[in-house]
N, C-alpha and C positions, 0 to 999 in steps of 0.2 A: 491498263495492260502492262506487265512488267518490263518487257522488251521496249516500251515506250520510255520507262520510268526509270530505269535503272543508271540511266547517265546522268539525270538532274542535278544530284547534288551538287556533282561538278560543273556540269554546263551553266547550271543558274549562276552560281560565281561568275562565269566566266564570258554570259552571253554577250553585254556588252560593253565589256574591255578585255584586255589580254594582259597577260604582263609580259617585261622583255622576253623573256625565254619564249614563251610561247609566241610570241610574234614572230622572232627570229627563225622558230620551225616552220611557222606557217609557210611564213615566206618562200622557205625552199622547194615546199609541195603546193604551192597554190599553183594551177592552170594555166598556160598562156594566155588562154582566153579572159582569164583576170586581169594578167598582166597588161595585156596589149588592146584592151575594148577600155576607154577611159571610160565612158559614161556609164556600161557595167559595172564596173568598179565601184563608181560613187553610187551606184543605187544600192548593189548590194552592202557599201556602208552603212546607207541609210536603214536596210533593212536590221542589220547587226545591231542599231542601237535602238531597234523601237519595243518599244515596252506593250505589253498585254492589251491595256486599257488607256493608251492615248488617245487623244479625242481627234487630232486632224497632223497632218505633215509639218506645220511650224509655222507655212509661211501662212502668217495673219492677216486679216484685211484689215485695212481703215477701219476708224472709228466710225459708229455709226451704221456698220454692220453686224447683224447675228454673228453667231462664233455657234458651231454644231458641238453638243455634247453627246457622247456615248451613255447608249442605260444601257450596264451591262447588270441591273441587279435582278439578275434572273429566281425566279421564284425559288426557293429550296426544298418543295417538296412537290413532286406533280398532282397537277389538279384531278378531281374527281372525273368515274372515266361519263365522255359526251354520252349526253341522249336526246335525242329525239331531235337532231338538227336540222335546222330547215331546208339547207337543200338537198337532203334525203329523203325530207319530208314530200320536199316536191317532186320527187320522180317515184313516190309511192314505194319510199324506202327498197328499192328494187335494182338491177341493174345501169348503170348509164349506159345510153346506146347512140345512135345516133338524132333519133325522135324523140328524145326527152332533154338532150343537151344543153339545148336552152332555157329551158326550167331551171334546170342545174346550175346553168352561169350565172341567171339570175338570181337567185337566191342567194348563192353565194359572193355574189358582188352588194347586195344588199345586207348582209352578214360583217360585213369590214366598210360599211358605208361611213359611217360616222368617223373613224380613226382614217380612212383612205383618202374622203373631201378635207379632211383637215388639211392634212401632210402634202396635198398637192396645191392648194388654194396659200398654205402657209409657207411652204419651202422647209426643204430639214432644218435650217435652223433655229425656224421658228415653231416648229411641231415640237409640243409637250407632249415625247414619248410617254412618258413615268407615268403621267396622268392617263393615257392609255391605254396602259398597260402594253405595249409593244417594243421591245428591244433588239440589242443590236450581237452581233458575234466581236469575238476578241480578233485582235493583230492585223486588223485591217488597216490602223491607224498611219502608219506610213505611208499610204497609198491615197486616206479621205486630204480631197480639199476644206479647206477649211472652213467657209459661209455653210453650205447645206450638207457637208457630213458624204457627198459620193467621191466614186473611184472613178477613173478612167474605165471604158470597155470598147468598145469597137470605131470605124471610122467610116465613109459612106460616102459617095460622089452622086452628081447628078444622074448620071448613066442608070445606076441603081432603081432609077424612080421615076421613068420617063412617062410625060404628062401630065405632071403634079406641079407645075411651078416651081420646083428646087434650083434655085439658084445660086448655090455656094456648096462646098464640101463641108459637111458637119463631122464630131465625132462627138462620141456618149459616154455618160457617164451615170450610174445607179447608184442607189441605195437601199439597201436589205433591212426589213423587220421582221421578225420572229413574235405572233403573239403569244397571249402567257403560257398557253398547253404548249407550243411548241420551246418555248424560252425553255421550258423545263428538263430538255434534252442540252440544250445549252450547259447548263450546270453540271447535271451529270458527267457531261463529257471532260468541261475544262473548271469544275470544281470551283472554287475563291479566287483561286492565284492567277490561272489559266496557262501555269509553267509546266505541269505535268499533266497532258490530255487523258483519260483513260478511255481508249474504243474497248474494253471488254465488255464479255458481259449481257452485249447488245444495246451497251449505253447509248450510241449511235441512232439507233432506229426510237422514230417519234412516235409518240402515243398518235392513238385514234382523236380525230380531230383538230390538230395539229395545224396553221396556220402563216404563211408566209409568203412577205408581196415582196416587192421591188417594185420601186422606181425609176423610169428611164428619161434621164434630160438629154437633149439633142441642143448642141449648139454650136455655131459656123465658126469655122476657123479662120473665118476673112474678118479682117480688123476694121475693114471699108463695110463692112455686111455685118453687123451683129445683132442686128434685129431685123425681120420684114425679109427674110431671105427666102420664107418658103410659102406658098400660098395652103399649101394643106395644116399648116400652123396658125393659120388667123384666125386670133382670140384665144390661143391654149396661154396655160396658166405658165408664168414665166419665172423661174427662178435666177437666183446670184449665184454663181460658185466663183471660188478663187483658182484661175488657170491659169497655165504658161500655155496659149495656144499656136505659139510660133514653133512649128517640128521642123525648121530648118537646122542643117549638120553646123555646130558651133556656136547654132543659141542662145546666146546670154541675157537675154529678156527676161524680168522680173515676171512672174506672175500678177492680175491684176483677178479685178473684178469685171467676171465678163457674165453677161444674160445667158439664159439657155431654156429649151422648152418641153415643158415635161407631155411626152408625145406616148406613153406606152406606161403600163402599169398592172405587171403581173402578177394572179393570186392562185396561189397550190394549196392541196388540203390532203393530209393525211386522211382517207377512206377506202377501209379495204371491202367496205358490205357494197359500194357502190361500183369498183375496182378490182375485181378479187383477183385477178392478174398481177396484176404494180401496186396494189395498195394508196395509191396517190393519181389526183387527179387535178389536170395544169391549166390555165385559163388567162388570155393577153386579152387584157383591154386596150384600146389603141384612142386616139385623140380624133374626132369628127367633126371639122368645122361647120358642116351642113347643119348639126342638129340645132334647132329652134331652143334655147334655153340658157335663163340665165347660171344658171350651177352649173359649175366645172365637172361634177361627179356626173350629172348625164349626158355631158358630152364627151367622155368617157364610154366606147361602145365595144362589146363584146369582138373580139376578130376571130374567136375558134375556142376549144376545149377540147381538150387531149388526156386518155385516158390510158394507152396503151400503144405499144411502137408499130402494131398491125401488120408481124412479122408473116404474115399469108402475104401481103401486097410486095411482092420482090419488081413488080413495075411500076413504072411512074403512071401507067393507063390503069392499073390496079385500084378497085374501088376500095377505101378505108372505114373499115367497119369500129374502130374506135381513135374516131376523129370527125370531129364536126366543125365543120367553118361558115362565119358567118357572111350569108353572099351577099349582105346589105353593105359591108366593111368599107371603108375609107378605099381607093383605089391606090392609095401609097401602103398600105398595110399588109394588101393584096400581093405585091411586088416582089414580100419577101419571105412568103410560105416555103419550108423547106423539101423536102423531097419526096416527090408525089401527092404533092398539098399539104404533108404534115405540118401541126400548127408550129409556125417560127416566127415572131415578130421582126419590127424594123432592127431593133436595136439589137437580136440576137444573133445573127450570124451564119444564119443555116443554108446563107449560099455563099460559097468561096470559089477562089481561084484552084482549079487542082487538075495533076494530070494525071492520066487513066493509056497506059498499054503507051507511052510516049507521046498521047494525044494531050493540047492542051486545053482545058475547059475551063473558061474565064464565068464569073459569077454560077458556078452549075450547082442545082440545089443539091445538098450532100448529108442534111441532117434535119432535126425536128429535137423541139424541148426533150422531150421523153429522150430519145435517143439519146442526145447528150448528155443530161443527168444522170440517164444509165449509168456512165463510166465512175460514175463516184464510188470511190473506194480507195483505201491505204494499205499501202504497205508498210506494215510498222518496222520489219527490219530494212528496207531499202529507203525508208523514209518519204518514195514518192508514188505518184498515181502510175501502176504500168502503162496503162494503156488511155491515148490522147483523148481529147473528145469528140473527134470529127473521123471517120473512116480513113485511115490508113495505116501505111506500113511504118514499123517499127523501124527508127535508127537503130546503126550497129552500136555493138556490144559499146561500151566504153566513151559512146560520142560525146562532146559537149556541144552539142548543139542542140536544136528544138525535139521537145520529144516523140516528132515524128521525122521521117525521112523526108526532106525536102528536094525536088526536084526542079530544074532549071528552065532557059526558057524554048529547050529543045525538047522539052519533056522526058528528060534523062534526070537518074539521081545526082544530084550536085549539093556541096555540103553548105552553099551559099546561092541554092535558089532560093526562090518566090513562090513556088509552088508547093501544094501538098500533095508528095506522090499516094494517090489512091489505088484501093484495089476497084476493078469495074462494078458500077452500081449493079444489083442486083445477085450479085456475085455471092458464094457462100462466105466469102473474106466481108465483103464488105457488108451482108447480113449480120454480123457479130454486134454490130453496134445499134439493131434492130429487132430484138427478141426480148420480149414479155420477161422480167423476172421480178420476184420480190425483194423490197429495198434492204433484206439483210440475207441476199443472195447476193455475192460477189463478180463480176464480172470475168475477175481472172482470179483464178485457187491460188492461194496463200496471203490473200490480201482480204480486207477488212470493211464490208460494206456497208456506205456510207447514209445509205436511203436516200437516197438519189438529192441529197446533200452536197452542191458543188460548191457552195462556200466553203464548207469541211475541207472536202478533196483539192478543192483547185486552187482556193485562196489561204483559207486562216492555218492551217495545218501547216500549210509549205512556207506561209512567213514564218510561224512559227518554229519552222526545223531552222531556215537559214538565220535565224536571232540566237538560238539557244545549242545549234549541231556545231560542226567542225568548223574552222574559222578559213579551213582551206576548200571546202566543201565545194560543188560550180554553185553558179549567180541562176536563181531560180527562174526560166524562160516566162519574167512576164514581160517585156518591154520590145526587145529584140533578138534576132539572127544573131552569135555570136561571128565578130570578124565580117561582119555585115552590116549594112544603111539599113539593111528589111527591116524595118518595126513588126513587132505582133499585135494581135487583136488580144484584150485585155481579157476579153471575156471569154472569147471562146479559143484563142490559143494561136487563130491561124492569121499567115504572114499578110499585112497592109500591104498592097502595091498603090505605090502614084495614084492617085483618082486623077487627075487630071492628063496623065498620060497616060492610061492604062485604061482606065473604063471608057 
């Protein structure tokens, strides 16, 4: 797209480094909230110098550990189009409903079996993608630790999961694969270089039958607990990543090598003959210590399949005609359904803190996969996603602060709460983030829809801008509140309060 393109020449000079003169400008127009947020600062430094296709953030482990590589060598011309795939096969190539769903999951969990029991039994950095054939998105690299190749994403207290044995506060961290039909939108989009994206066109939207998991590793922030912390984790497969798990103000802890336990692992599939609403349809396997078996791949168990935001159900007592959950599920998996039962695993987020008419509502379910992928979309003149991913109101004009309005703990707007000021569930406001559309239907008019692509939208695009856009530009909301302690949730955007005071 040219509105995309048009500044590269320069920007790529200039993404990361400056010369005096233009530092000397920056300087005079960059932010307070540049200025005065140190640890802002240094991140968005770090963002400014990461290159397309680095493989992890710098800090390396010990020897003797894997090192995660990026396959970013995405196919160069799209695969022939799918037929006759098996889990369309199995619901008699017909609609998904709620009495075929499981047909459906399974198939399609048996479809990525072989490439899925690797990568959780091996750890990212011992899974031979290449050999796979499954890749990764570009500019994520400043964010991957380094042993298994994940990013940071959400954070979670006992409270969350009461009856499970959770005995410490965890937080999580994924990782993304793209297989090769889907990789093939990859290229399209970010080309060789991945310095000039093109969303025209409809490069964007993924062919039919299209493919993409994640990874979720769960692991305890207590130095005294770093194994043996949860009882619904005994026996899940355990990976290494390289953290700094110490989030206290002042930090200066090295990163080490700490375990973590791959508890959730989600798979999406481009199908609009199965979906003709959304085109795509969403599936979390969740980690089940009950089941009898020695393979990590089947104790891996269906928790739901989601096919559409089931915008008739405006109540939470509202039966969900495309959503199906499964009631056999782990009872920690259970915990974290989001709103009205829509399918939301542990590690996704779809209950937060947020307040409604000045009321505060601590963990209230507010969102569902589907709904939140909804919001994927670009704005290629403004550079960013309008609209957040969880139901609420928009900050004012000009803010630099999160890209919703937060609220305090009076349940008033406050430009330094904790809270996300929502509109009332059920509500025609907060119905917006709950309506059936196609993935190259846009959310908000003039903006660039992503096919329900939030790597696109929420991650590699926005490092992207901040690497290659203005050097005064604000610090893209992944980490924290600015002029604020409130950390944000990696993944889905909204503010971490305390778990240990708070929940």
């Amino acid at each position: 797209m040219k509105n995309l393109q048009y500044l590269m020449p320069l920007l790529i000079l200039g993404a990361c480094s400056a010369s005096p003169d233009e530092t000397a400008q920056s300087d005079k127009k960059v932010s307070p909230f540049l200025l005065s947020d140190e640890k802002a600062s240094a991140e968005f430094a770090v963002m400014r110098k990461a290159t397309p296709f680095q493989d992890n953030n710098g800090v390396l482990p010990p020897p003797g550990n894997p090192v995660f590589k990026l396959n970013h060598a995405w196919p160069s011309q799209p695969l022939p189009p799918l037929k006759n795939a098996p889990w369309q096969a199995a619901i008699g190539n017909g609609p998904i409903n709620v009495k075929n769903a499981l047909a459906y999951g399974t198939a399609l969990k048996a479809a990525v079996a072989a490439n899925g029991k690797a990568l959780i039994s091996q750890g990212g950095g011992n899974f031979d993608a290449s050999a796979g054939k499954w890749y990764n998105e570009p500019w994520l690299g400043s964010q991957r630790e380094a042993i298994s190749g994940t990013y940071g994403a959400g954070e979670f207290g006992p409270a969350i999961f009461p009856g499970t044995g959770l005995r410490a506060t965890f937080n999580t961290h994924v990782l993304t694969y793209y297989d090769e039909r889907a990789a093939a939108t990859l290229a399209k989009v970010w080309g060789t270089t991945a310095m000039a994206p093109d969303l025209s066109g409809g490069n964007a939207q993924f062919d039919e039958g299209a493919i993409v998991v994640k990874a979720a590793v769960f692991a305890s922030i207590d130095p005294n607990q770093k194994t043996g912390w949860w009882d619904a984790m005994d026996g899940a497969a355990a990976w290494n990543m390289m953290l700094d798990q110490d989030q206290s103000p002042g930090n200066t802890t090295p990163a080490t090598v700490w375990p973590g336990y791959v508890a959730q692992f989600d798979i999406i599939v481009k199908d609009s003959q199965s979906a003709p609403q959304t085109g795509w349809v969403y599936m979390t396997l969740v980690y089940d210590s009950r089941i009898q078996s020695n393979d990590i791949w089947d104790k891996m168990v269906i928790l739901g399949v989601q096919w559409g935001n089931d915008p008739q159900a405006t109540k939470e007592s509202d039966p969900l005609v495309e959503n199906w959950n499964n009631p056999n599920a782990p009872l920690y998996a259970t915990q974290t359904l989001g709103w009205g039962g829509r399918l939301s695993g542990p590690n996704d987020g779809g209950r937060n803190d947020i307040a409604v008419n000045g009321k505060i509502m601590k963990n209230a379910p507010d969102s569902g996969c589907m709904s939140c992928h909804s919001t994927s979309q670009w704005n290629v003149d403004g550079h960013n996603m309008p609209t957040f991913l969880l139901p609420s109101f928009a900050p004012a004009a000009g803010s630099k602060g999160p890209p919703f309005q937060p609220c305090g703990d009076d349940g008033k707007p406050d430009p330094n709460g904790s809270y996300i000021c929502s509109p009332a569930p059920g509500s025609p406001e907060w119905m917006k983030w709950f309506q059936n559309r196609l993935g190259n239907q846009p959310m908000d008019a003039g903006s660039v829809a992503t096919d329900f692509d939030e790597v696109f939208a929420f991650k590699s695009l926005r490092l992207w801008w901040a690497a290659v856009g203005p050097a005064n530009q604000a610090v893209p909301m992944l980490t924290r509140v600015p002029n604020s302690s409130v950390r944000l949730n990696q993944y889905s955007g909204a503010p971490i309060r305390p778990q240990s005071k708070e929940q």
